[in-house]
Backbone bond lengths (Angstrom), bond angles and torsions (degrees), N, CA, C in turn:
res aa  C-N    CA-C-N  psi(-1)  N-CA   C-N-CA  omega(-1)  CA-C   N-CA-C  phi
1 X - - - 1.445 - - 1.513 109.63 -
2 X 1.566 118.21 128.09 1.912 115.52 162.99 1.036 117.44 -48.02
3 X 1.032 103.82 158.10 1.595 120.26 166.52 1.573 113.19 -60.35
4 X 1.182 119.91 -15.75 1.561 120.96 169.47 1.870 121.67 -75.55
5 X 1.810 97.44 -19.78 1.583 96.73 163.69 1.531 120.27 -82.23
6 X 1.290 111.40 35.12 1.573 93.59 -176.81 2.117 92.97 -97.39
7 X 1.148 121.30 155.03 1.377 124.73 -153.68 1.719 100.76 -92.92
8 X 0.786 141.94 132.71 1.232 157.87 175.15 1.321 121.93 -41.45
9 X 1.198 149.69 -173.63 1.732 145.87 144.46 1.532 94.19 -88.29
10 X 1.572 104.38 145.96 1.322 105.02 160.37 1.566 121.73 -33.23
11 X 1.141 112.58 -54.97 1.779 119.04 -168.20 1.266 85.63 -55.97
12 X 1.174 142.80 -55.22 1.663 132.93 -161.50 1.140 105.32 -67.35
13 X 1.127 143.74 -43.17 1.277 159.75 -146.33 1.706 98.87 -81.06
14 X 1.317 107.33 -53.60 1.662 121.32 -174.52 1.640 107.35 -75.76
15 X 1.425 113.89 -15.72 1.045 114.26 -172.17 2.334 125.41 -78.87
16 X 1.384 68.80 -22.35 1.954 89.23 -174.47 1.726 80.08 -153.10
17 X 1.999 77.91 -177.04 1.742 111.89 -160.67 1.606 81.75 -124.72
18 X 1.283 119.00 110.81 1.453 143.05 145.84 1.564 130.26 -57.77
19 X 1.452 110.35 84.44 1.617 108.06 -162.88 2.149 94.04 -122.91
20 X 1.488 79.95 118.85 1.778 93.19 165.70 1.366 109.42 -80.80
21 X 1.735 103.60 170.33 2.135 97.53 -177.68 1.358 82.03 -165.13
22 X 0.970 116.09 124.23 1.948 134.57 161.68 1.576 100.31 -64.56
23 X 1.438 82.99 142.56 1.685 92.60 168.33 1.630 119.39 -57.67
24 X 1.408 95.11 141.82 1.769 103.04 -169.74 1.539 113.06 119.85
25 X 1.236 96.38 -35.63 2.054 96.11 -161.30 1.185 102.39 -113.76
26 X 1.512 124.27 138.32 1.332 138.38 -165.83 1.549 107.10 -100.01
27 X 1.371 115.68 125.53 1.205 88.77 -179.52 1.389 125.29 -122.54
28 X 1.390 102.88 40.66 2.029 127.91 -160.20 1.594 93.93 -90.05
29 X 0.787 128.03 4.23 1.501 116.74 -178.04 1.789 94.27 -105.98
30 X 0.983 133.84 -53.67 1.506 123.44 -166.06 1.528 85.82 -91.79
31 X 1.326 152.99 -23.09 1.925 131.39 173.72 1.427 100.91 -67.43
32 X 1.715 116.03 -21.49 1.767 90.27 176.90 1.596 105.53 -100.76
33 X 1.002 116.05 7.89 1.737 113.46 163.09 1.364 111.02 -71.79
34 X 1.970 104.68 -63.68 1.231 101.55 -179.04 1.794 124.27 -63.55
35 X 1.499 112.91 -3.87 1.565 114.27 179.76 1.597 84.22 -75.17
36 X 0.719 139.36 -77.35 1.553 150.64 -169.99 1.233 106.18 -22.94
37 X 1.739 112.08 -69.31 1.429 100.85 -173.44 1.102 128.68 -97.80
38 X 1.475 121.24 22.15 1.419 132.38 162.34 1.417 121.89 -156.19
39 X 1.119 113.01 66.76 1.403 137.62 -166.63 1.312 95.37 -57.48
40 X 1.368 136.84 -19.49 1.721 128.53 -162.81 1.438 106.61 -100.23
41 X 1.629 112.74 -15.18 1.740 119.70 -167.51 2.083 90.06 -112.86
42 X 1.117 102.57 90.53 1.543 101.81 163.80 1.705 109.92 -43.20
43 X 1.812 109.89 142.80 1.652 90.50 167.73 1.763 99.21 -106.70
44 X 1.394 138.08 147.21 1.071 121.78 177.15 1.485 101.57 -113.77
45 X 1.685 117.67 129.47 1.139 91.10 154.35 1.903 160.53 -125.53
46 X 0.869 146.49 -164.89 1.232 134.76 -176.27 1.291 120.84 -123.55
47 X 1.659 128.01 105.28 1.262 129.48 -169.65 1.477 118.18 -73.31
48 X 1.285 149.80 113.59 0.957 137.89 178.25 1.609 123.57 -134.47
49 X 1.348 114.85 166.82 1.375 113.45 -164.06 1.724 101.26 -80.40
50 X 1.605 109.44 170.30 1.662 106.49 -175.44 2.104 110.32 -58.11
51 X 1.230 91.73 -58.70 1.762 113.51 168.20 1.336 105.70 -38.62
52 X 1.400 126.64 -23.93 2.029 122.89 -156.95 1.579 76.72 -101.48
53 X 1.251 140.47 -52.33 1.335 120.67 -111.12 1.858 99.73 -106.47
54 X 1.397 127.86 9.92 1.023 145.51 174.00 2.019 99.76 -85.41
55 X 1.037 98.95 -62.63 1.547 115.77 -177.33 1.785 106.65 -67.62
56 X 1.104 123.50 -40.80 1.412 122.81 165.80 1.309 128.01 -51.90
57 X 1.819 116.90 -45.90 1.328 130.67 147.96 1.263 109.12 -34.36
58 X 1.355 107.50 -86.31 1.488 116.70 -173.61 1.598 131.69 -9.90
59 X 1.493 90.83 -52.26 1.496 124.22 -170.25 1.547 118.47 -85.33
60 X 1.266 106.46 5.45 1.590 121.11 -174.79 1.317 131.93 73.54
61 X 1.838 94.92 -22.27 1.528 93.01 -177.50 1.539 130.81 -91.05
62 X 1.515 103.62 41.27 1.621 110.37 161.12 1.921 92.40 -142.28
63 X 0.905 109.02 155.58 1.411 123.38 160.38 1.438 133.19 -33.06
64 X 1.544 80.61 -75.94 1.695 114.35 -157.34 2.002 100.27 -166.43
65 X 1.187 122.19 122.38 1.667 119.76 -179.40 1.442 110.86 -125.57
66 X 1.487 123.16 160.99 1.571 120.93 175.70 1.153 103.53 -104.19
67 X 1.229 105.92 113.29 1.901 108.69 -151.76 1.712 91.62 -123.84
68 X 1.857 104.43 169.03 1.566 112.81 176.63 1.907 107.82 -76.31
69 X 1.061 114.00 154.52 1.629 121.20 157.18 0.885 108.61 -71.04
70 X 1.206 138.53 137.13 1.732 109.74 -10.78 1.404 136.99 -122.18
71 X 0.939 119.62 154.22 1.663 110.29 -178.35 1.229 121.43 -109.02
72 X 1.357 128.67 -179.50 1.129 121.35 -174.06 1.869 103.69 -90.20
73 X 0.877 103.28 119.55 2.003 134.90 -167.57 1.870 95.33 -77.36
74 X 1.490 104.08 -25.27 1.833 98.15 171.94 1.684 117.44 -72.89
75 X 1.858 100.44 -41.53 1.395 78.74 173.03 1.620 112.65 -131.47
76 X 1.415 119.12 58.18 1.758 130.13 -145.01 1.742 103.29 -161.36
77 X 1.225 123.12 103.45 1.521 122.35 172.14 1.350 96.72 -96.31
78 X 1.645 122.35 144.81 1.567 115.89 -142.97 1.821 81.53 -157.96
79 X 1.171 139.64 136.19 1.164 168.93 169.70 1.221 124.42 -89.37
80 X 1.774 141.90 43.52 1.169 116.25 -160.36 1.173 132.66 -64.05
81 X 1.616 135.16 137.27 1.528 141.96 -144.13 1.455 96.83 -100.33
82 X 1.713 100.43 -84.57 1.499 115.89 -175.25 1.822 100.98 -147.74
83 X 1.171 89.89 176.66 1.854 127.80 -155.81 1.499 91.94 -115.76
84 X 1.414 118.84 118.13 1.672 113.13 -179.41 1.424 90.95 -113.80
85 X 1.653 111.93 146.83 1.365 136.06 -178.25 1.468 96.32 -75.20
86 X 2.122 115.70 140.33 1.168 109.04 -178.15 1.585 102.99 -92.55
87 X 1.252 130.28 160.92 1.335 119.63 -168.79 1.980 78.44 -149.58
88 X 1.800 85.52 154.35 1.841 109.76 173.29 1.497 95.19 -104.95
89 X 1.444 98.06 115.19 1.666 97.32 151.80 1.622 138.24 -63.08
90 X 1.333 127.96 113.58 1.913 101.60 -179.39 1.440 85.65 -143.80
91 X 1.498 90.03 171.92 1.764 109.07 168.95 1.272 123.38 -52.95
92 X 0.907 129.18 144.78 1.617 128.13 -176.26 1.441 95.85 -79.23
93 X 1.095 137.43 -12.45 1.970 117.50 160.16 1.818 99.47 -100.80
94 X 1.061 130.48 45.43 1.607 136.25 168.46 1.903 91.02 -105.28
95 X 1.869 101.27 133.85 0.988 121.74 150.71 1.706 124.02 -0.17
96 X 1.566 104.03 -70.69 1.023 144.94 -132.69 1.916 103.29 -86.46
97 X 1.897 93.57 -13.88 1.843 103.65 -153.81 1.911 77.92 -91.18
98 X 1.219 107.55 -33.33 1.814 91.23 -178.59 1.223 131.77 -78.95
99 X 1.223 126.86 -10.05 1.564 137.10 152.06 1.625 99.06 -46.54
100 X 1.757 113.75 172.39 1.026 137.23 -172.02 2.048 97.90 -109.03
101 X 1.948 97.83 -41.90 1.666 99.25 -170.92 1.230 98.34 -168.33
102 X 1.527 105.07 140.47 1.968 100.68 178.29 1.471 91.27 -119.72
103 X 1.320 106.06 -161.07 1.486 112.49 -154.42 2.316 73.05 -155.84
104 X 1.511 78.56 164.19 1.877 86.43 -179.97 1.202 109.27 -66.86
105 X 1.440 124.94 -38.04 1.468 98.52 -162.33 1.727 109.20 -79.54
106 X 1.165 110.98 -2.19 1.974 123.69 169.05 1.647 95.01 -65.69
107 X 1.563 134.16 -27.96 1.179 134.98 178.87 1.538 117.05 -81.62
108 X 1.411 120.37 -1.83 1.796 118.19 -165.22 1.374 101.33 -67.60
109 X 1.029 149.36 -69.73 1.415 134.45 165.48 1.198 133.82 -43.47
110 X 1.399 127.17 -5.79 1.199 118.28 -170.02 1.408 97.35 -86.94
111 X 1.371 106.69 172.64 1.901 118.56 160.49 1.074 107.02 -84.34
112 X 1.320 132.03 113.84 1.622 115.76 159.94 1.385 120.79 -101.95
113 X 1.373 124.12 144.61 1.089 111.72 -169.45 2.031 112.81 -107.34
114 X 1.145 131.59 137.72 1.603 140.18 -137.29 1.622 91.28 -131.07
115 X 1.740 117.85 91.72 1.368 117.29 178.38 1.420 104.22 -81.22
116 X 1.410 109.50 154.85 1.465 112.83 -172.30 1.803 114.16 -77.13
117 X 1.737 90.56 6.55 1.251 81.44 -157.63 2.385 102.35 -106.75
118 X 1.672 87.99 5.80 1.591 123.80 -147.68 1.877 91.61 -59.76
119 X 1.583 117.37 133.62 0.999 117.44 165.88 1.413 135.76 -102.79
120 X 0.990 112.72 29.95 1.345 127.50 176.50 1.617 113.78 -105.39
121 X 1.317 109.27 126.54 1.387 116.36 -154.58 1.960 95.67 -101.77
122 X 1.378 101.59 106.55 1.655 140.34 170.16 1.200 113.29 -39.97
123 X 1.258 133.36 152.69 1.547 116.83 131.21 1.725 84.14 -109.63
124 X 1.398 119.79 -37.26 1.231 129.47 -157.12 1.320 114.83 -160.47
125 X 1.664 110.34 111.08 1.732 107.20 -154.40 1.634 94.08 -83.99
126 X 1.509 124.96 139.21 1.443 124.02 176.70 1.554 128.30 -77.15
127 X 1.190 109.19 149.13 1.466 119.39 172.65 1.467 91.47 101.56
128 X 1.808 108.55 -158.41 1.565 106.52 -173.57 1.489 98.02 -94.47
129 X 1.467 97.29 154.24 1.737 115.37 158.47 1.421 107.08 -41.06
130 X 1.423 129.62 151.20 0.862 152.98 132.54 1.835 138.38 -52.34
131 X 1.135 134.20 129.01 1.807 117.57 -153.05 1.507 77.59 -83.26
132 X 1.514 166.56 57.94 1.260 150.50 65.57 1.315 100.35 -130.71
133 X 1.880 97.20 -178.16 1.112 108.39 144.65 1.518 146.87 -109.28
134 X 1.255 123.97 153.83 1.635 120.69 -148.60 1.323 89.75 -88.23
135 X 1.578 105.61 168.29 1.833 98.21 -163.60 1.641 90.54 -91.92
136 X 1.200 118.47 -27.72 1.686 120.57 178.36 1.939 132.29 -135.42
137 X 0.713 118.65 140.86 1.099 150.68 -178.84 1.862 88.16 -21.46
138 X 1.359 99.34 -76.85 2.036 104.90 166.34 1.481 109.12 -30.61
139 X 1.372 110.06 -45.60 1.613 104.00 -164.59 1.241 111.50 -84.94
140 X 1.969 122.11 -11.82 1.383 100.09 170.68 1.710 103.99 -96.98
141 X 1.186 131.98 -8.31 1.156 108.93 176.44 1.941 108.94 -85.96
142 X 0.859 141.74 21.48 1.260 150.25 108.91 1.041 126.02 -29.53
143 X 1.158 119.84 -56.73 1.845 141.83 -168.94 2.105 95.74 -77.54
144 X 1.197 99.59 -40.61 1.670 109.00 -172.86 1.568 100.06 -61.80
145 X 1.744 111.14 -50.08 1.491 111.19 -158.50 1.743 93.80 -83.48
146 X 1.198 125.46 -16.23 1.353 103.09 178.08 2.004 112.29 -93.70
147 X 1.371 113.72 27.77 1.270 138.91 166.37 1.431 104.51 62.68
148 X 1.439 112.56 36.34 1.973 98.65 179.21 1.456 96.69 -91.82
149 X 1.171 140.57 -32.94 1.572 152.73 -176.50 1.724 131.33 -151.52
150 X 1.310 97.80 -164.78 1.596 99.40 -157.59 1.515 89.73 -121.97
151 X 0.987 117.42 162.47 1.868 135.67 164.93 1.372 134.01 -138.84
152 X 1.574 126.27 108.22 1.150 129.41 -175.94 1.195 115.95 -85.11
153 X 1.484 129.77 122.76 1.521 125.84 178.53 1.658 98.04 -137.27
154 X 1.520 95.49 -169.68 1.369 105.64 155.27 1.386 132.62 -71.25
155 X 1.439 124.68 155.36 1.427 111.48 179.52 1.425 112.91 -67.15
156 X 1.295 150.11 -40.34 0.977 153.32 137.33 1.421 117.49 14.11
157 X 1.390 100.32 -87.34 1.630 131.65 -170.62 1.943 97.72 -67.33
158 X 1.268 121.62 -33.95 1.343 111.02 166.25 1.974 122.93 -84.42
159 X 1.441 81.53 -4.65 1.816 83.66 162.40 1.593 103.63 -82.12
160 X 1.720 106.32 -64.13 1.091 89.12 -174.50 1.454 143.03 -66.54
161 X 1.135 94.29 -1.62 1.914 95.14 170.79 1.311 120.03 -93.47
162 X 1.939 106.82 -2.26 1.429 113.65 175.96 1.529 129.86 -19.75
163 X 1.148 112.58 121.54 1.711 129.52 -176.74 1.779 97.72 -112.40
164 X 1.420 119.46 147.61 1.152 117.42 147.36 1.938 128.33 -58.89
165 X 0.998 112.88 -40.78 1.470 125.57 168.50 1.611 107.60 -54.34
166 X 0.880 122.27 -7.28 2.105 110.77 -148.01 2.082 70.52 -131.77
167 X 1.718 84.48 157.40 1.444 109.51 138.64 1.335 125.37 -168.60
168 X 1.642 148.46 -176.10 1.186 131.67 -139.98 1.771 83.93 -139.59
169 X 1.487 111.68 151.45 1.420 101.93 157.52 2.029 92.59 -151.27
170 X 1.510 84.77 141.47 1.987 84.36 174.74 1.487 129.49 -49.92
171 X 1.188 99.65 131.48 1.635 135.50 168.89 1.719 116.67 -71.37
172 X 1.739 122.93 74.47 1.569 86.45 -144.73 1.959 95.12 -100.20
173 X 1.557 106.88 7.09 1.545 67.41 161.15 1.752 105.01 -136.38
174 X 1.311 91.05 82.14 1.987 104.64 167.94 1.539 116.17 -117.89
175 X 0.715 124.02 -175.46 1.182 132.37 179.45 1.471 111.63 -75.36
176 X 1.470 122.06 154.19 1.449 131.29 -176.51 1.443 124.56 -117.63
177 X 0.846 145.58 146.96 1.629 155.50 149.55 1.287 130.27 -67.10
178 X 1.113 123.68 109.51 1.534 121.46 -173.88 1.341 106.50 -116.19
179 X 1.412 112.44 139.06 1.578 113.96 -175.92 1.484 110.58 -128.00
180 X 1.618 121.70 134.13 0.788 144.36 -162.41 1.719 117.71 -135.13
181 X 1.990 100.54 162.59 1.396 87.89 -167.38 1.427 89.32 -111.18
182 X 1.418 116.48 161.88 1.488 96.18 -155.23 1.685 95.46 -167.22
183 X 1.346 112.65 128.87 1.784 108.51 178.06 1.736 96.87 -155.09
184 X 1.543 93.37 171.63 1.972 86.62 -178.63 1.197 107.14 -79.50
185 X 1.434 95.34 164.26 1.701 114.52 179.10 1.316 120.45 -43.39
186 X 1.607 99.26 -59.16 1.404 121.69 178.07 1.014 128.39 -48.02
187 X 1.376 115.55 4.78 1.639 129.41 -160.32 0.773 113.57 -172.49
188 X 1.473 113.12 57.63 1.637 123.76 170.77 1.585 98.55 -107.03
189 X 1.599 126.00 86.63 1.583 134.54 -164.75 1.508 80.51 -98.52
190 X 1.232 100.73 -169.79 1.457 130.97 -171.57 1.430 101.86 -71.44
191 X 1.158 114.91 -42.76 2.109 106.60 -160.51 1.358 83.09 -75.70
192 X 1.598 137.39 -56.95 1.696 131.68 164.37 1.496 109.72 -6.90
193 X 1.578 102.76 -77.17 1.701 109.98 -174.21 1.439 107.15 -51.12
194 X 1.627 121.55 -49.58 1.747 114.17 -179.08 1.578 124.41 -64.44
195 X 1.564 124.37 -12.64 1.190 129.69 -158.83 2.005 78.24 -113.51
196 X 0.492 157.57 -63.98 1.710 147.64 169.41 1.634 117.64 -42.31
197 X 1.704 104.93 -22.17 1.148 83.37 162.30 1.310 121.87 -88.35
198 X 1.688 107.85 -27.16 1.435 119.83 168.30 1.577 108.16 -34.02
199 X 1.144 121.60 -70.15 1.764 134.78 178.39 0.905 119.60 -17.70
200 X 1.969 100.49 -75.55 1.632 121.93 163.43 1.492 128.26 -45.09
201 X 1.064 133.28 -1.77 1.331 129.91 -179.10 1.476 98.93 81.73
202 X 1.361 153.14 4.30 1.487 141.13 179.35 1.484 109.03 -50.47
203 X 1.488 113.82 136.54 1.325 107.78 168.47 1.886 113.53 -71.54
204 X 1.102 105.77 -156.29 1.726 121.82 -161.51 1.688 90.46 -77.57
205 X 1.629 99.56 -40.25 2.247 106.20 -166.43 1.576 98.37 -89.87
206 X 1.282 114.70 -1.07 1.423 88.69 -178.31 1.821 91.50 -117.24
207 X 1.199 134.78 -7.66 1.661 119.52 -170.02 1.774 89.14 -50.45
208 X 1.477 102.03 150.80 1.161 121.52 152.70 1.652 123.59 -79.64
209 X 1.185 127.01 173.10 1.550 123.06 -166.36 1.355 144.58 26.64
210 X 1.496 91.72 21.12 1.578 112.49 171.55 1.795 109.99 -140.87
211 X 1.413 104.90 108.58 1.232 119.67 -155.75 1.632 98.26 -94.35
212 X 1.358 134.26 -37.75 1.248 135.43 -165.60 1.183 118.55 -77.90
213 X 1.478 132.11 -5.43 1.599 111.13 159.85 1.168 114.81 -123.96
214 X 1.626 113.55 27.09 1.463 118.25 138.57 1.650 118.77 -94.57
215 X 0.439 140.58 2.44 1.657 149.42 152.51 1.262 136.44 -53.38
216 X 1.217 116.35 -33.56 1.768 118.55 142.87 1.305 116.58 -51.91
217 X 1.757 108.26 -70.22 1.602 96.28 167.57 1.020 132.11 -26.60
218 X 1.025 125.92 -73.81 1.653 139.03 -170.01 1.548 104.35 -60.47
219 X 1.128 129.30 -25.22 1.525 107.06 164.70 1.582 115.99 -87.60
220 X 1.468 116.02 -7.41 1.518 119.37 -172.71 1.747 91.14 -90.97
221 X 0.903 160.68 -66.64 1.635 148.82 170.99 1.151 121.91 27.17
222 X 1.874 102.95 -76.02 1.375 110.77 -178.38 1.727 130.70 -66.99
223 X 1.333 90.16 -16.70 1.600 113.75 176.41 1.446 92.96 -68.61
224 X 1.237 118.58 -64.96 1.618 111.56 -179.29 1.191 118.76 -69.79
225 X 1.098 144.48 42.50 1.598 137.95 177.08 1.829 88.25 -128.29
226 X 1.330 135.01 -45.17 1.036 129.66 167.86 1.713 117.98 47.78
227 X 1.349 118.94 51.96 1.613 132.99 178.87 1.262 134.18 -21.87
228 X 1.666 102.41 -61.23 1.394 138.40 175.63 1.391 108.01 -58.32
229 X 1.428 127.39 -48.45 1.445 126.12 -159.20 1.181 96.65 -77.82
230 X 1.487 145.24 -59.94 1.239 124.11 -153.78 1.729 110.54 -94.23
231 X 1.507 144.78 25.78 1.570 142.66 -98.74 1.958 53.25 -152.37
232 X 1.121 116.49 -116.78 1.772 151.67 -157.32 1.486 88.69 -21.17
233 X 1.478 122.35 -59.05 1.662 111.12 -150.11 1.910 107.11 -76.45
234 X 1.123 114.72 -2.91 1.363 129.16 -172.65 1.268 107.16 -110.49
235 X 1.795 132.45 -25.35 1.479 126.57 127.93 1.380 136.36 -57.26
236 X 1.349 114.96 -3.97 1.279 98.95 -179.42 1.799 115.25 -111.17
237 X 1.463 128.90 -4.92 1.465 113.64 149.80 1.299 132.44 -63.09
238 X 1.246 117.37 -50.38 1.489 141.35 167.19 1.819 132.93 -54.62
239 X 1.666 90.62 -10.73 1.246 92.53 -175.15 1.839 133.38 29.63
240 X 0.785 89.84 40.47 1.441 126.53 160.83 1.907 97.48 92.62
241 X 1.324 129.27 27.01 1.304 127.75 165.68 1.356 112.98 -75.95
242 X 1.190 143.09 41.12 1.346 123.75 -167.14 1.864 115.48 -61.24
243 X 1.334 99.36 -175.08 1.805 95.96 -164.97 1.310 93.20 -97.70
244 X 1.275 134.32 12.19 1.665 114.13 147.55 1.503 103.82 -75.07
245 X 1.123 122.17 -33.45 1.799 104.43 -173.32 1.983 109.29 -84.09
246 X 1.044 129.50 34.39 1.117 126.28 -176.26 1.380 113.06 -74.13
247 X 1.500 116.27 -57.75 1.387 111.34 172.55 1.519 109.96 -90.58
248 X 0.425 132.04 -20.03 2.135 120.24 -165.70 1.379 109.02 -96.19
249 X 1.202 142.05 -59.83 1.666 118.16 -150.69 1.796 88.28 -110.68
250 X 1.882 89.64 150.52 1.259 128.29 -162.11 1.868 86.84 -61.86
251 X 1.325 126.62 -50.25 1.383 117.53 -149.18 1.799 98.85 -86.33
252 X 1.297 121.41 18.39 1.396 136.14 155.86 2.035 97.82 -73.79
253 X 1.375 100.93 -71.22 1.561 102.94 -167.63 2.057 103.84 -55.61
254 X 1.364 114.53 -40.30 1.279 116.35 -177.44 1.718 104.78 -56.70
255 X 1.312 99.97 -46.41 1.954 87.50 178.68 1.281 98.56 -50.08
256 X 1.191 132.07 -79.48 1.728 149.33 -148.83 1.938 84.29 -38.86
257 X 1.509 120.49 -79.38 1.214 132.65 167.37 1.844 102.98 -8.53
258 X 0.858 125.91 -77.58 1.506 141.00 -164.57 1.363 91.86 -62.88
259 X 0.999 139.62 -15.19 2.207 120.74 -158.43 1.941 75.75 -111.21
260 X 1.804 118.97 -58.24 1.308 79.89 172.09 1.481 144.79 -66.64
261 X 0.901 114.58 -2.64 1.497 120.40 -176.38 1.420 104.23 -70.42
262 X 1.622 130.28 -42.55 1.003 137.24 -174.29 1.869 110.43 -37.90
263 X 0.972 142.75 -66.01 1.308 130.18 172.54 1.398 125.22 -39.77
264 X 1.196 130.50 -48.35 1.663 149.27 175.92 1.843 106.64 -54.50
265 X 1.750 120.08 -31.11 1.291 104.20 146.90 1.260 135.18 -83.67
266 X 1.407 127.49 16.67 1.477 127.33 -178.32 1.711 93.92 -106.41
267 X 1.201 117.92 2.09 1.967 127.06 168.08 1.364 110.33 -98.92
């Protein structure tokens, strides 16, 4: 575990929203939502590896994190986000860079190399073994650009280790990565409920556990329903015929009756 899982004091804890993120997932698009809509609750966050970020939860000292599938569902409420495409890393002069997409068995000869740190769930990684394995994900795309082998990851994780030398093309029938937002049960508080709505797309009136900038709204409503104003000017052509009474009651046909009659007293 980093030095960023060590757990906070309460006061720190109450002070900001503590969100971990596995390598691969960006998480600048919902910190400038949540800067926006709660400028008074700092979010801080904590980078951690796929293996850290189960045990970091656990331990209280993150919030809520955008963690790999899957977790344990006994003590983990989990959000699934998105499904990342698996992609083969190789050299940009490899075979493999002029295709559009291979499939594993296009991999049986190759070396692939299997980091200890690899999130893609196996029965049986393709092509040949590798003479080890690298302790991380960094260390086999190293191993890729100096041309001894190949590396299957997420697309993500092969952006971010992007090299000019290397490039990635899809893997389409391996296994996938799904990423999710995900914190314990036991601790689904209010900044939980506001940072899921952040996720979800909720606007400002609908976040849950943040009551104060729906509260203007809700007193402006009744102002807009305004009864009286539109009630009188829609009684006064009709003299009280409105177009619900058109077909049904008799004293509809008696008006009509009365306007013709009007000529027959000027005889």
């Amino acid at each position: 575990m980093t030095g960023s899982a060590v757990p906070p004091s309460s006061a720190e804890a109450a002070a900001s929203f503590r969100l971990a993120y596995v390598p691969g997932v960006t998480p600048s698009k919902w910190v400038r939502i949540w800067n926006e809509r709660f400028p008074d609750i700092p979010l801080t966050l904590h980078a951690v590896t796929a293996a850290e970020a189960s045990d970091l939860l656990r331990n209280g000292a993150a919030d809520a994190g955008f963690v790999r599938l899957p977790v344990d569902r006994t003590f983990f409420s989990a959000i699934p986000l998105y499904t990342e495409t698996t992609v083969v890393v190789v050299p940009k002069d490899h075979v493999i860079a002029a295709v559009d997409e291979v499939s594993t068995d296009d991999l049986a000869d190759e070396v692939l190399f299997h980091p200890l740190d690899d999130v893609l769930d196996w029965e049986r990684p393709p092509g040949q073994p590798a003479f080890e394995r690298p302790a991380t994900t960094a260390d086999a795309v190293e191993l890729v650009a100096a041309g001894v082998g190949l590396l299957v990851v997420p697309q993500s994780l092969a952006r971010l280790h992007h090299r000019k030398d290397l490039t990635y093309r899809p893997l389409v029938d391996a296994p996938q990565s799904d990423i999710a937002l995900s914190w314990p049960q036991e601790a689904t508080t209010d900044l939980v409920e506001d940072f899921i709505g952040v996720v979800r797309g909720r606007t400002v009136n609908s976040t849950r556990g943040r009551t104060t900038s729906q509260t203007p709204a809700a007193t402006e409503q009744p102002k807009r329903k305004r009864p009286d104003a539109g009630g009188s000017p829609r009684r006064q052509p009709g003299t009280g015929t409105g177009r619900g009474q058109r077909g049904g009651s008799g004293g509809a046909k008696g008006a009509k009756g009365t306007r013709r009659g009007k000529p027959g007293r000027r005889s």
